[in-house]
C-alpha positions, -999 to 999 in steps of 0.1 A, spaced: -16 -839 407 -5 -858 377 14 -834 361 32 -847 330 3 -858 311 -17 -822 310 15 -807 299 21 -835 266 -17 -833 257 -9 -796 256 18 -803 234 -1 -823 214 -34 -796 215 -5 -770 203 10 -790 174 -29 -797 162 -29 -761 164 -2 -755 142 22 -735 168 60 -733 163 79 -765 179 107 -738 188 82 -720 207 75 -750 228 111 -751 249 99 -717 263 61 -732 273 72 -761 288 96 -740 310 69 -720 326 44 -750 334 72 -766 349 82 -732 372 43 -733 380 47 -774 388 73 -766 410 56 -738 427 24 -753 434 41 -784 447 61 -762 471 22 -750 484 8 -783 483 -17 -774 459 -24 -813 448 -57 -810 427 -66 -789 391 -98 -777 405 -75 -759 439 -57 -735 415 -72 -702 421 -67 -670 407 -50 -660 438 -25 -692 437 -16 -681 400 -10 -645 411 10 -662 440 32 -678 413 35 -648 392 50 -622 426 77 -655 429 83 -656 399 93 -623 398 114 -625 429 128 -658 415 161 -650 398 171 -660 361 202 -691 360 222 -659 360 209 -645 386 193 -615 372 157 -601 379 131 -608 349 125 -583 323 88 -571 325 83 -580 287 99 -618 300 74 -618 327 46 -610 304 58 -639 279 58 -664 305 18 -650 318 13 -657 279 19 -693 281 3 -694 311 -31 -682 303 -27 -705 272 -21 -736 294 -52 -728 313 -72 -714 284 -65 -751 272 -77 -767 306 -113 -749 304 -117 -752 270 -111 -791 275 -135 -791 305 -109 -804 331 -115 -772 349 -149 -752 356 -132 -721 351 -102 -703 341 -78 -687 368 -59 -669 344 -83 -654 324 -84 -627 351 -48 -617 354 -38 -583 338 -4 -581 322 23 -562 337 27 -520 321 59 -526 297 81 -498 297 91 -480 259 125 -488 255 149 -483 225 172 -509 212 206 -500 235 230 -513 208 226 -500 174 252 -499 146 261 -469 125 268 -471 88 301 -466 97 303 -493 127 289 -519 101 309 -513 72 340 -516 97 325 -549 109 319 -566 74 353 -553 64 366 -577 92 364 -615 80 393 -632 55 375 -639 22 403 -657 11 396 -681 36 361 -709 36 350 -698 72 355 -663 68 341 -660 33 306 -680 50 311 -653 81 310 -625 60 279 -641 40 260 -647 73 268 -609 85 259 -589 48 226 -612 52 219 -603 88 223 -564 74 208 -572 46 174 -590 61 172 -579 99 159 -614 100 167 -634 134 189 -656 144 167 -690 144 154 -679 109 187 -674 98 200 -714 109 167 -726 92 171 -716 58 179 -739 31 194 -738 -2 157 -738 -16 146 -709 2 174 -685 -20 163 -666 -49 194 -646 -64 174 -642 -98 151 -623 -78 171 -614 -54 149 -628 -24 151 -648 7 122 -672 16 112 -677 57 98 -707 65 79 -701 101 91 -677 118 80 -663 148 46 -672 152 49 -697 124 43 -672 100 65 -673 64 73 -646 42 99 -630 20 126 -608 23 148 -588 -4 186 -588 -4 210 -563 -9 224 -569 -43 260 -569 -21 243 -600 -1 232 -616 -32 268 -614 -47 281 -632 -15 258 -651 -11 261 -667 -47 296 -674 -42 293 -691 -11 267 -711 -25 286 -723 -57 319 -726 -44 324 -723 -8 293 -740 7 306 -772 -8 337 -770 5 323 -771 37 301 -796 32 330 -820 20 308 -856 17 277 -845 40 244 -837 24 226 -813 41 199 -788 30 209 -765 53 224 -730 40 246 -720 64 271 -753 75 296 -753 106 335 -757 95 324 -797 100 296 -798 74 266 -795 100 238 -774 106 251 -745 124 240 -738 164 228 -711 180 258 -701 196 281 -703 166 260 -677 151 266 -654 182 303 -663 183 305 -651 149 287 -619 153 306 -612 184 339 -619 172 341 -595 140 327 -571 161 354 -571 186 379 -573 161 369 -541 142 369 -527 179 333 -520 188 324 -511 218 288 -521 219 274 -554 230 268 -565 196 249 -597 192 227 -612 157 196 -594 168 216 -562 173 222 -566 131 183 -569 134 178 -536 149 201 -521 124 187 -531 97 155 -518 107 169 -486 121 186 -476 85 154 -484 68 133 -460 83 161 -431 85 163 -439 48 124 -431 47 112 -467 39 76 -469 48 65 -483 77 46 -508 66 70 -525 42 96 -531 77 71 -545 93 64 -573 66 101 -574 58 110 -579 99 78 -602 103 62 -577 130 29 -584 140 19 -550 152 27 -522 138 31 -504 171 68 -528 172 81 -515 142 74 -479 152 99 -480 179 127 -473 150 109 -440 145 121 -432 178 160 -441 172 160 -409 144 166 -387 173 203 -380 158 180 -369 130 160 -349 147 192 -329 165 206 -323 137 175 -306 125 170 -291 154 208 -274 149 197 -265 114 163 -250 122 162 -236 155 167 -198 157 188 -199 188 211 -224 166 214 -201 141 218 -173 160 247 -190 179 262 -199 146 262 -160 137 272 -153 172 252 -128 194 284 -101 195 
């Protein structure tokens, strides 16, 4: 089976489509794990692939460890069934195969979990306290963490803004497709703002030195930042202020979101801001008020109260 070619017309099919190129990393990984597996079982022909052989590679694929060894999350195993049932939706649809063998397959029961790792008030302010604004790096640090509280948006969204997408009369952030190629805008803090006006007018250049670059946030040698610069900077203030969690940029996410709705903002207005597509996402921060709740529960309860009296 010529392999190659199915996967670039895919490519292609997606881009007509107007999919994400960063989503496209992720695809091309799975087709190539189902490549490799149906090589392994000398499947050699399209029109071979049965819904059994895909349900095949989906029980290896969960026994196949990560490249850190680790089992696959359910919601990772789901993902990569996604792309999968795209591939072959793509397939039919171009008549290469009679029918589809993943239209069939069921996705996996995901389990309801919280965020683990979610900052206090307290936590945060401690963090952002952290990085030396007398300094060009650590005046840009702080900048890229007050936005990251600010926002909740994600760390690819955050490396892809530009100086255009800023609006400090307004005091709004513009993202240009984000996950699932969707834009929209977000508001900043008026704190945010403040930084990140500065850092615009006097400490972005700085950076820049003779680079041009539209980029908003630039490395210490004028470039666009990478992805792991952004974690090493969300890691390292959070280890200096002495937090214990695993803090990474999308743990800044969850906080964000998490203060909104103990703060009582609606539902609906964190889910645009956050760039949810289902609301049933966004309700998961309802769940992470449960230190509300206690303390309610302490107030309320009659068996609180009594104890508070004492029973003697």
């Amino acid at each position: 089976m010529d392999f190659e070619p199915l996967v670039d017309r895919y490519r292609e099919h997606r881009a007509l489509l107007n999919y994400s190129p960063r989503s496209w990393p992720n695809v091309r990984t799975v087709l190539w794990q189902l490549h490799r597996y149906l090589e392994n079982e000398q499947v050699r022909d399209l029109t071979a692939i049965t819904a059994d052989t895909l349900q095949g590679f989906r029980q290896w694929l969960f026994y196949e460890p990560t490249c850190r060894g680790m089992a696959r999350a359910i919601a990772t195993q789901n993902r990569s069934l996604a792309r999968l049932k795209g591939f072959f939706r793509f397939l039919h649809g171009e008549g290469l195969i009679v029918r589809d063998p993943a239209a069939a397959l069921a996705y996996a029961r995901e389990p309801k979990c919280l965020p683990r790792h979610v900052l206090t008030p307290q936590e945060a302010r401690r963090i952002l306290a952290v990085p030396d604004v007398q300094t060009s790096l650590g005046y840009r640090d702080r900048t890229i963490l007050e936005v990251l509280y600010a926002t909740g948006i994600r760390r690819s969204e955050l490396i892809a803004l530009t100086i255009a997408d800023v609006n400090l009369e307004d005091g709004l952030l513009r993202i240009n497709g984000g996950k699932g190629a969707k834009d929209r805008v977000v508001p900043l803090t008026q704190i945010a703002a403040s930084f990140l006006e500065t850092y615009i007018a006097g400490i972005r250049p700085q950076l820049l030195g003779k680079r041009q670059s539209d980029r908003l946030f630039i490395s210490k040698r004028g470039q666009t930042m990478g992805r792991n610069t952004v974690v090493g900077v969300v890691e390292k203030y959070a280890k200096l202020a002495r937090i214990k969690k695993r803090i990474t940029p999308h743990c800044w996410r969850h906080t964000c979101a998490t203060h909104l709705v103990k703060n009582a903002a609606n539902l609906r207005h964190v889910q645009e801001m956050l760039g949810h597509k289902n609301l049933s996402t966004t309700e998961t921060y309802l769940r992470l008020t449960i230190t509300d709740l206690k303390e309610a529960h302490r107030k309320c309860h009659p068996r609180e109260r009594e104890h508070g009296r004492g029973e003697g």
